[in-house]
C-alpha positions as CSV (number, residue, x, y, z in Angstrom):
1,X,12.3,-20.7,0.9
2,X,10.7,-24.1,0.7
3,X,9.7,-24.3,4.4
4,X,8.2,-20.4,6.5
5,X,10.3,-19.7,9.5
6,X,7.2,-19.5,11.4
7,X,3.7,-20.4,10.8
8,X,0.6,-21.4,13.0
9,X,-1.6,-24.6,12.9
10,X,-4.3,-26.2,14.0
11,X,-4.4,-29.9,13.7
12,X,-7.6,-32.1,15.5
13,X,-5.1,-32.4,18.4
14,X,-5.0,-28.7,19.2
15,X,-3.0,-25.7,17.7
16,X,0.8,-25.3,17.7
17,X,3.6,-23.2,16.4
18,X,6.0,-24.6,13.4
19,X,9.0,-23.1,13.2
20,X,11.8,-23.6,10.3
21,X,14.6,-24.5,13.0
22,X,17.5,-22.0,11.9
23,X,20.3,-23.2,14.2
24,X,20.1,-26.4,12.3
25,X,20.7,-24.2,8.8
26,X,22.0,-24.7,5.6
27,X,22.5,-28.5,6.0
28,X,19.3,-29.4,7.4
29,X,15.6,-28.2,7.0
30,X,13.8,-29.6,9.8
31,X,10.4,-28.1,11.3
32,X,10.4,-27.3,15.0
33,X,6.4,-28.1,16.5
34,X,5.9,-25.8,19.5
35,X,2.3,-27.1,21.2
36,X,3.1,-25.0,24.4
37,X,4.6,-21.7,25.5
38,X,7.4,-23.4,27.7
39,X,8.2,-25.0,24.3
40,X,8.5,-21.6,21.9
41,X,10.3,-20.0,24.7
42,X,13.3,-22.6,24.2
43,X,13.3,-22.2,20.9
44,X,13.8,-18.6,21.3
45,X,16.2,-18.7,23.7
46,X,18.6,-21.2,21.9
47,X,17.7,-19.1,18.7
48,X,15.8,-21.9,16.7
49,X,14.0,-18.3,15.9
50,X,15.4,-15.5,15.9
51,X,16.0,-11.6,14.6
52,X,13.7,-8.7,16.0
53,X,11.2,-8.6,13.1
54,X,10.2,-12.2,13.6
55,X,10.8,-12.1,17.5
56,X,7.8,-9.5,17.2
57,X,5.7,-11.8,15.3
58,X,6.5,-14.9,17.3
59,X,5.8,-13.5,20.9
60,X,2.5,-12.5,19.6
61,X,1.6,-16.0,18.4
62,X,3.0,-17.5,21.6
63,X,0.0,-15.3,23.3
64,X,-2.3,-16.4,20.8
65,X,-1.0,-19.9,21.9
66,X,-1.3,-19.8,25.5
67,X,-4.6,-18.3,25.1
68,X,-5.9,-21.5,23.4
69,X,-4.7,-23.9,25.4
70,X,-6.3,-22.1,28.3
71,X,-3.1,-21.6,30.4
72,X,-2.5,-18.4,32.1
73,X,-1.9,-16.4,29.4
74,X,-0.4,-13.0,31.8
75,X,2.6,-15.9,32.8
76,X,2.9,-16.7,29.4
77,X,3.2,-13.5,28.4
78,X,6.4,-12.6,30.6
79,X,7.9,-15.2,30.2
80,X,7.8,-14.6,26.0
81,X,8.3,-11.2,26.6
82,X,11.8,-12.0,29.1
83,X,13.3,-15.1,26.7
84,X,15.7,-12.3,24.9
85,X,16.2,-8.8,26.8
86,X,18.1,-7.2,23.7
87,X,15.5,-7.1,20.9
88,X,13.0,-5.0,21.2
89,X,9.9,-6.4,19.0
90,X,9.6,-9.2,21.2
91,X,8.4,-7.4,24.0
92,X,6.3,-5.4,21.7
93,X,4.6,-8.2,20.0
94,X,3.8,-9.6,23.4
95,X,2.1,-6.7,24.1
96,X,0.2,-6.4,21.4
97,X,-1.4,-9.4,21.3
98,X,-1.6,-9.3,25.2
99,X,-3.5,-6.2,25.3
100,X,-5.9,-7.6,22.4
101,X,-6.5,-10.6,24.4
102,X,-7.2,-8.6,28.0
103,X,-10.0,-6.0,25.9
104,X,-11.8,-9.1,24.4
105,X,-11.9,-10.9,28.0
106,X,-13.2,-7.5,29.5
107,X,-16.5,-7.9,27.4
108,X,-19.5,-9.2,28.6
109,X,-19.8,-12.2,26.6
110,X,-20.3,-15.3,28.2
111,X,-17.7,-17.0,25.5
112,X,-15.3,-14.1,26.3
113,X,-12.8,-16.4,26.8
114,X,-12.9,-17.8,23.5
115,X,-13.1,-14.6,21.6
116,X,-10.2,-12.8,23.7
117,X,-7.9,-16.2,22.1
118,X,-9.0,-15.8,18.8
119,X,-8.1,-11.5,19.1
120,X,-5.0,-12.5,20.1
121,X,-4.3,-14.8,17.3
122,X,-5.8,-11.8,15.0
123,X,-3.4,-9.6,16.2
124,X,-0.5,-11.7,15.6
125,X,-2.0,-12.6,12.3
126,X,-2.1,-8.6,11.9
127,X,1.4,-8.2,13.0
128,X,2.9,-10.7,10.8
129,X,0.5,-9.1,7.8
130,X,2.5,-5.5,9.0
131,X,5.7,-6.9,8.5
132,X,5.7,-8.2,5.5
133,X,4.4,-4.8,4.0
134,X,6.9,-3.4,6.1
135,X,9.6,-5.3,4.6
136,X,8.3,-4.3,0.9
137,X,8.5,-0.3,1.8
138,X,11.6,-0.7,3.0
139,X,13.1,-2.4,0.3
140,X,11.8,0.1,-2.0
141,X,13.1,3.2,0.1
142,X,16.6,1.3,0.5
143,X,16.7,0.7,-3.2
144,X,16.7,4.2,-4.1
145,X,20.3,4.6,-1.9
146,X,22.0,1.6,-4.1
147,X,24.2,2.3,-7.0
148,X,24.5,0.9,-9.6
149,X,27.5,-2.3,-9.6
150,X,27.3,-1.7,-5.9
151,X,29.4,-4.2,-3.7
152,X,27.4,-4.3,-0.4
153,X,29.1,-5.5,3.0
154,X,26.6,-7.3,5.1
155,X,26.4,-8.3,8.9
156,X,24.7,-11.3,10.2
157,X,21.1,-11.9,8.7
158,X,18.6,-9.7,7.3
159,X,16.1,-12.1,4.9
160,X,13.1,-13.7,4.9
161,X,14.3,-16.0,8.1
162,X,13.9,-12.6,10.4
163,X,10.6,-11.6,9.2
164,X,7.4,-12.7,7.7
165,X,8.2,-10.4,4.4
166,X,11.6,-10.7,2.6
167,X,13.5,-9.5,5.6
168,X,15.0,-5.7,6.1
169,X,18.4,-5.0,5.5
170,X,18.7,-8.3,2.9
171,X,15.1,-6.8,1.4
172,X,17.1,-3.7,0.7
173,X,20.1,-6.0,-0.9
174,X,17.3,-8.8,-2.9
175,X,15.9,-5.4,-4.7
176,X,18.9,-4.0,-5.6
177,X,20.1,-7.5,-7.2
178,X,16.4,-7.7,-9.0
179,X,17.0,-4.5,-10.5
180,X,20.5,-4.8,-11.8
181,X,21.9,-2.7,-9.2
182,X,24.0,-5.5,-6.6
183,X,27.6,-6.9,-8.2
184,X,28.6,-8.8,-5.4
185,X,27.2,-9.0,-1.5
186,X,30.0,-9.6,0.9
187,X,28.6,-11.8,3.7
188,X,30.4,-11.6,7.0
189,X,30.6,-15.0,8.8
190,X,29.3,-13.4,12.1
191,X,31.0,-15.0,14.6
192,X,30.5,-17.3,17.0
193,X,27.6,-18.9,16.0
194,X,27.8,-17.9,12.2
195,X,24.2,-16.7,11.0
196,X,25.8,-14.8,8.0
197,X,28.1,-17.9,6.7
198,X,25.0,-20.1,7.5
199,X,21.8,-18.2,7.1
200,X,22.7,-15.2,5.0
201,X,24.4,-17.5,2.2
202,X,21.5,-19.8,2.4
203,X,19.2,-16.9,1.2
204,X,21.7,-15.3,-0.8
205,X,22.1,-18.6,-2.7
206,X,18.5,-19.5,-3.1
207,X,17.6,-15.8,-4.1
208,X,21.3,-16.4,-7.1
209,X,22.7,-13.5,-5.8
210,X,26.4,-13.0,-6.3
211,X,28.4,-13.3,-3.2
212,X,30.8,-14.2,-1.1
213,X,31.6,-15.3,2.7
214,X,34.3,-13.6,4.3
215,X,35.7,-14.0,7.5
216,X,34.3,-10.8,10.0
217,X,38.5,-10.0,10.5
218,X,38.7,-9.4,6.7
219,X,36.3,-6.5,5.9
220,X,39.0,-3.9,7.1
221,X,41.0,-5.3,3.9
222,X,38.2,-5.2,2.1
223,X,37.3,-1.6,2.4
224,X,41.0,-0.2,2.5
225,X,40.9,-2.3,-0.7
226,X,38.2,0.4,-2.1
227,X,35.9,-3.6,-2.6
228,X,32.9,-1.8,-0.7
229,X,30.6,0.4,-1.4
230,X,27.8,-0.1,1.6
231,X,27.9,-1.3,4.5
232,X,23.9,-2.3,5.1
233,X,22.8,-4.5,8.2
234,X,19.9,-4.9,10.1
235,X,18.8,-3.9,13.7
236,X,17.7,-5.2,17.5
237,X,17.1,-2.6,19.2
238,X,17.3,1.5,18.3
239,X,17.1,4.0,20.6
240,X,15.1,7.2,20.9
241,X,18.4,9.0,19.7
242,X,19.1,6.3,17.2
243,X,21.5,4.5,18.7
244,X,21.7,0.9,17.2
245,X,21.7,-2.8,19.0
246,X,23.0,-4.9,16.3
247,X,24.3,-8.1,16.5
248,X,28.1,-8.1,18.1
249,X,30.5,-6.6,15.2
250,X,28.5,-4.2,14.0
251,X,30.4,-1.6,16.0
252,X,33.6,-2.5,14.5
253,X,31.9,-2.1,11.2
254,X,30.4,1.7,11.6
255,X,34.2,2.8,13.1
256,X,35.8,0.6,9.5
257,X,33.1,2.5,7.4
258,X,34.0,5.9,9.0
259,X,37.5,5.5,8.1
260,X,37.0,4.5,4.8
261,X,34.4,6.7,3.8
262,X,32.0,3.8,3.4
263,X,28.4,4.5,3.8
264,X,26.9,2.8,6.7
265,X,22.9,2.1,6.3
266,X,20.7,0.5,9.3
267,X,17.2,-1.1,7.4
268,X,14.6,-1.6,10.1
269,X,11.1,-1.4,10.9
270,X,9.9,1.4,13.4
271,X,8.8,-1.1,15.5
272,X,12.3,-1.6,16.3
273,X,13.2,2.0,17.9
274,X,12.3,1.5,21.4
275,X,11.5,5.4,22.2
276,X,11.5,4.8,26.1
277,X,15.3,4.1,25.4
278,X,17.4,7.7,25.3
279,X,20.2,6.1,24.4
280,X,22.7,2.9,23.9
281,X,23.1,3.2,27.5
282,X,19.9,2.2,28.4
283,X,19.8,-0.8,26.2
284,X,19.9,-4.1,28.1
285,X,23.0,-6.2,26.2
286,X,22.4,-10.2,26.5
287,X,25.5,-12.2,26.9
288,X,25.0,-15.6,26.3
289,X,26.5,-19.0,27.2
290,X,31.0,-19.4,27.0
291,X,30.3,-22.6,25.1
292,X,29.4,-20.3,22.0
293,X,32.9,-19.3,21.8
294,X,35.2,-22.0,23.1
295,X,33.4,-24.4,21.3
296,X,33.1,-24.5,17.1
297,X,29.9,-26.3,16.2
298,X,30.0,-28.1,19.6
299,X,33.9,-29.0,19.6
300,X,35.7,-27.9,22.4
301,X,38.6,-25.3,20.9
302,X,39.6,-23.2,24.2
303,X,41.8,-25.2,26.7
304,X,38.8,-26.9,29.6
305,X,37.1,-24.3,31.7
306,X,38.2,-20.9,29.8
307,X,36.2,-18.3,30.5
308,X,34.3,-16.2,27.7
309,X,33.0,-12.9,27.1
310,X,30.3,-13.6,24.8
311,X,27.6,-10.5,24.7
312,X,25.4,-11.3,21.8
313,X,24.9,-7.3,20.4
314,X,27.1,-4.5,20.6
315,X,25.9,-0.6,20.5
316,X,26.3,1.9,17.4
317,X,26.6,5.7,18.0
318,X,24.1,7.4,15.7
319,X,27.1,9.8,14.9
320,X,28.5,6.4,12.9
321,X,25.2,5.9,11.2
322,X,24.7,7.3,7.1
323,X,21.0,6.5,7.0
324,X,18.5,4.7,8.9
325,X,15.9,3.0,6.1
326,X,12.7,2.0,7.7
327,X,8.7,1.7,6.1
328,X,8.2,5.2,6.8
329,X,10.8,6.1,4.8
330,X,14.8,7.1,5.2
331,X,16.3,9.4,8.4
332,X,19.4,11.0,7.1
333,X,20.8,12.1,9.5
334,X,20.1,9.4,12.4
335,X,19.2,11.5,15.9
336,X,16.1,12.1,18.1
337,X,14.5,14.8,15.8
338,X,14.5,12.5,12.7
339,X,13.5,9.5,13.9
340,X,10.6,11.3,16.3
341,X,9.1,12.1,12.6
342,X,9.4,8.4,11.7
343,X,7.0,7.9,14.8
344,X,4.5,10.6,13.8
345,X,5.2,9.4,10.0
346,X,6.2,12.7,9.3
347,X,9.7,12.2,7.6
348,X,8.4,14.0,4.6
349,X,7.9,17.6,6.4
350,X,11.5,17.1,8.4
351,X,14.2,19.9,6.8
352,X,16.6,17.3,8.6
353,X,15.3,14.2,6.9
354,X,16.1,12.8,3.7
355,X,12.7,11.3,2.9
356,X,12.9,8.7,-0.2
357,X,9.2,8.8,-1.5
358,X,8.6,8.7,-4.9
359,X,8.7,5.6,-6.9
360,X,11.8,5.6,-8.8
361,X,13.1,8.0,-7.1
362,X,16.8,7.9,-6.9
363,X,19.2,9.4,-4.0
364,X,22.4,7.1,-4.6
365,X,24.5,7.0,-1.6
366,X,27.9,9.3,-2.2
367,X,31.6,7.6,-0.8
């Protein structure tokens, strides 16, 4: 990727946020220059940005950036924190880089003020850092559940435009392809607003991986067709019993897996299980605008003034889920007791938990 979904500078007239702007992907690469937090918060909302990972890392620099510029950086902070209810690392980046901020200011340092903006930037320097480590342990975990010639069934996007690392479930799928191990990804089109057809084949493509955009109503065929072997996707939101927010259509995917005897993986950071959630009832779903679905890249389609329901995530019983790969290593099976040991980074001394460990180590996923 020519251009990094997110990066920070600091040019004579003051910092700022770049962003790559992703709703303006494959055809154009154009860079989005946030200078304030009002500005980053529109880009989030209208998902210039987007996907929980880099959510995470964004919030944090949008403290960093209202710390700079001296505005009231608590404001700032909610109103980050409140742009998307449904993913989880937003909030949590927020926080972090909130709570740096506030125990810098608390010192007695006449330049406190200075210092707390530059521990909030070195947070959200440190959580981007995290991230991308993150994103290389859980490629290597994920690996070890690919087989070989594996045809992989993909939801939304995953890559290196969620996270500041290669991405989570699409780090999973660009190490299996590097090792020999991927013979086709199948890239659902993710309606309404497209982010696999768009954003997932423009990784897939610049990473030469072999694949294919199907519509999301097709991947029933595909799998009573025996044409997939994984069904791997990504996460918004998981909850303390490991239910999964995932973008809308993942659902459908876990029921089509079950039935088929698919596997059905979940690759994401443990940042993103929100442990004050019990379960995918408590998860706040965000429904967005109508215009998302009666329109087609802003034509009108649905006769004037339909109505739409549009939520933008739909919820995953852990009871659906094969694995949950993350950069503590793999849950198998998905419920409160495994993923409590993903918290405590204990997955190895679990008797529930399939913990992939070793290098090399392989634990192919069975049909």
């Amino acid at each position: 990727m020519r251009i990094p979904p997110l990066r920070w500078i600091d040019p004579p007239e003051g910092p700022a946020i770049e962003l790559l702007d992703q709703t303006r992907l494959p055809a154009t690469e154009i860079v989005l220059t946030c200078r304030d937090v009002d500005s980053l918060v529109a880009a989030i909302c209208r998902l210039a940005v987007r996907g929980a990972p880099m959510l995470g890392v964004a919030g944090a620099f949008g403290v960093a950036l209202a710390a700079h510029r001296g505005e009231d950086v608590a404001a700032a902070a909610a109103a980050l924190a409140g742009a998307r209810p449904t993913a989880v690392n937003l909030g949590w980046g927020v926080r972090r880089a909130l709570d740096a901020y506030r125990a810098a200011l608390a010192g007695s340092d006449p330049d406190s003020e200075r210092l707390a903006a530059g521990a909030a930037l070195g947070e959200a320097k440190v959580i981007a850092a995290d991230d991308a480590a993150a994103s290389a342990a859980m490629a290597e975990y994920g690996l070890a559940l690919v087989p070989p010639g594996a045809r992989i069934l993909t939801h939304c996007n995953t890559g290196a435009l969620v996270s500041a690392g290669t991405g989570t479930a699409f780090a999973v799928i660009l190490a299996a392809h590097r090792a020999g191990r991927l013979a086709r990804l199948w890239v659902d089109e993710t309606r309404p607003l497209l982010q696999g057809a768009r954003l997932t084949s423009y990784e897939a493509r610049q990473a030469g991986l072999p694949y294919a955009v199907l519509p999301d109503a097709a991947a029933a065929a595909l799998m009573a067709a025996g044409d997939v072997d994984m069904v791997l996707l990504g996460a918004d939101r998981i909850a303390a019993d490991g239910s999964v927010a995932n973008k809308v259509g993942t659902y459908s995917l876990a029921v089509l897996a079950r039935h088929h005897a698919v596997p059905f993986v979940v690759a994401a950071p443990v940042s993103t299980i929100d442990f004050a959630a019990p379960d995918g009832a408590a998860i706040t779903i965000e429904h967005r605008a109508a215009e998302e679905v009666t329109s087609f890249a802003g034509t009108p389609v649905a006769a004037a003034g339909s109505p739409a329901y549009n939520p933008a995530f739909d919820i995953t019983p852990p009871a659906l889920l094969t694995a949950l790969v993350t950069e503590r290593g793999v849950a198998r099976p998905v419920n409160a007791g495994t993923l409590r040991d993903l918290e405590t980074d204990n997955v190895a001394g679990s008797d529930q938990n399939t913990a992939v460990r070793a290098a090399g180590e392989v634990v192919y996923m069975e049909r």
